[in-house]
N, C-alpha and C positions, 0 to 999 in steps of 0.2 A: 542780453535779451531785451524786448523790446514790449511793454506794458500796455493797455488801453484802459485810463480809469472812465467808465461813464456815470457819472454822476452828478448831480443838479444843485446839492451844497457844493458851493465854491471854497467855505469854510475846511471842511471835509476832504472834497479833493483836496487843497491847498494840501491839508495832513499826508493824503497818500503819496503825494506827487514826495515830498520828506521825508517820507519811508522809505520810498522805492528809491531814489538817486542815491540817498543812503548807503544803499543796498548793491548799489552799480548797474539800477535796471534803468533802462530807459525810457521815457515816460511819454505818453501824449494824453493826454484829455479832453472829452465833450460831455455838454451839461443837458442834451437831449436825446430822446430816444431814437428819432430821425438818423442827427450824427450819428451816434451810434452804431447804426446800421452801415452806413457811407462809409465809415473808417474801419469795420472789422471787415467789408467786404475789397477792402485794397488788401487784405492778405497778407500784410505787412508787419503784423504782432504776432508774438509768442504767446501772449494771453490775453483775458479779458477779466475786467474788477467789473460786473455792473449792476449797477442799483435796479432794483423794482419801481420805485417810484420814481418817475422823470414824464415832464413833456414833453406833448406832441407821441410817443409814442412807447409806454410801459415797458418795464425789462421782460415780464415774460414776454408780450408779442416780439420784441427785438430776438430774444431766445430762440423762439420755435421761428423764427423768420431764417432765422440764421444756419438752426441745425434741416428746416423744409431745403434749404437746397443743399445741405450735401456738407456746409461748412464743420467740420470736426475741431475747429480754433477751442482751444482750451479753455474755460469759464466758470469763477466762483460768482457767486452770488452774494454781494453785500448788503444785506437787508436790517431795518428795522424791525422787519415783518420776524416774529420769533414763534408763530404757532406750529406744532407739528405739520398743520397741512400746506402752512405757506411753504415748509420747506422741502414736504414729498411734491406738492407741486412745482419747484421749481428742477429736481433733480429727475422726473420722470418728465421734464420737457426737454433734459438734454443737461443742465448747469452740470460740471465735475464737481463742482462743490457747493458748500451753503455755510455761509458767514452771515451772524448777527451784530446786530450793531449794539453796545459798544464793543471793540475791539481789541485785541492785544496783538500790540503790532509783531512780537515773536512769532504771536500763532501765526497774522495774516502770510510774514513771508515766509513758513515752514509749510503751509498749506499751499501759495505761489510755489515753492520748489518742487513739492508734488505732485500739482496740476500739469506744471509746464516740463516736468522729466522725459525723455524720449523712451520707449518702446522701448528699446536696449541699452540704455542706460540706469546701473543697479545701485548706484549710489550716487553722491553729487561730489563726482570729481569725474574728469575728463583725461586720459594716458595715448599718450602716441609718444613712440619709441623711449626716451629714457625721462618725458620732461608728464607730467602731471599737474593739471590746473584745478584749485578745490574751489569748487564753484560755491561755497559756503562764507570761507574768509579771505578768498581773491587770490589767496597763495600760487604762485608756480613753483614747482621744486622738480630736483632731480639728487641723487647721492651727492651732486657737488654741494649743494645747501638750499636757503627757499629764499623766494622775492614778494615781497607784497607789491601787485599792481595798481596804480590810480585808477579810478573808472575806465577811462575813454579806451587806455591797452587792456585792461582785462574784457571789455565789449569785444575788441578788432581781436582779441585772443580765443577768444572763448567760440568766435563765429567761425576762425579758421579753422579748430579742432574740433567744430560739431559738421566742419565740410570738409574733411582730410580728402585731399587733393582734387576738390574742384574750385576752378577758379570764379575770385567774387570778385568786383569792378570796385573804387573807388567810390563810385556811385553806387551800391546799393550798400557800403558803408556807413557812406553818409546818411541814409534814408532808415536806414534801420537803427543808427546811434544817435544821430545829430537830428534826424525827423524830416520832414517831406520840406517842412518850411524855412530850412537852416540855406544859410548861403556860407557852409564851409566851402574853404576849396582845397583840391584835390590834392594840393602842395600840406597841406593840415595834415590829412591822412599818411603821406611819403613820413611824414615826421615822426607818428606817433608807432607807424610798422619800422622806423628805425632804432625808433626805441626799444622797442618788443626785441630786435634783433638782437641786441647789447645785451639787451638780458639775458636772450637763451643762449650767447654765447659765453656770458660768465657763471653761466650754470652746466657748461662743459653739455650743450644737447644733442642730441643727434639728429634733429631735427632743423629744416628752415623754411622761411617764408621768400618761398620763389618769386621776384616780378617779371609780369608777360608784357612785355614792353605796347601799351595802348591799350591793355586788356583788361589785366587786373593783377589779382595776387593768390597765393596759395598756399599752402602747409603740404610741405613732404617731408618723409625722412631721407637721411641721407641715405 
């Protein structure tokens, strides 16, 4: 999954950006509220961390800017601001959440895994055919036993099994893992879905990651 912290301590981010890689999300960051806006409207994040306080243009107007056209991107609110009404005004503008500052980084990614959960998904693990990815401790398993994944294949894992059988390019791998301003190349990605492969085949799966030759890649079961 794929983060946007906006926030204007560089101190601060620095922290979240540590939490979150930690955590195997991936990160991008702006220090104003303008950005802000430019980067949650590329469509391109699972979530959004953003501060109230920032220039050029505050987090609530970023907020209601956001949810006036239609945008549903998922959104806690990291504030200083701790008065009851800072935070019924932030969540009757649209925020799914409201975080105080100081923080506990447990809560902040237990409250991230709740925001950013899909409509039909009831708990944080993901199952296509015998193989199950816990999007909590990175695990894949299946009755043959379990694998902990490094970051970058639990990312390319995680996105294939929340798109069972529709194909994703190379490129929006990279854009969604590595970031808009990454100059991986495409030979990077063959690598790391070869890896994934080895795995789910020592996990006895019934599952594989199809290549469409100039296209992209997929998740089906056998």
């Amino acid at each position: 999954m794929r983060i946007l912290i906006c926030e204007d301590e560089k101190q601060l981010a620095n922290i979240l950006v540590a939490i979150l890689q930690h955590s195997n999300y991936s990160v991008d960051v702006v220090n104003d509220g303008v950005s802000a806006l430019e980067y949650i409207k590329s469509d391109n994040y699972d979530g959004v961390i953003l501060d109230i306080m920032m220039p050029k243009l505050d987090g609530i107007s970023v907020l209601k800017q956001v949810r006036a056209s239609g945008n549903k991107i998922p959104i806690i609110i990291l504030s200083a601001k701790s008065q009851l009404n800072d935070k019924i005004q932030g969540l009757d503008y649209g925020a799914n959440d409201y975080l105080t500052k100081p923080f506990e980084a447990g809560e902040l990614l237990a409250r991230i895994r709740v925001m950013t959960r899909k409509e039909n998904q009831s708990s944080a693990v993901l199952t296509i055919g015998n193989i199950t990815l816990n999007l909590t401790n990175f695990e894949i398993s299946s009755s043959a036993g379990n694998l902990t994944l490094p970051n970058k294949e639990f990312q390319i894992l995680e996105m294939l099994m929340r798109n069972k059988g529709q194909i994703l390019s190379a490129e929006k791998f990279a854009e969604r893992i590595w970031g808009y301003e990454s100059d991986v190349d495409i030979s990077t990605i063959w690598v790391y879905i070869s890896n994934i492969r080895k795995k789910l085949a020592s996990l006895d799966a019934n599952v594989n990651i199809k290549a469409i030759r100039n296209i992209g890649y997929k998740m089906e079961e056998n």
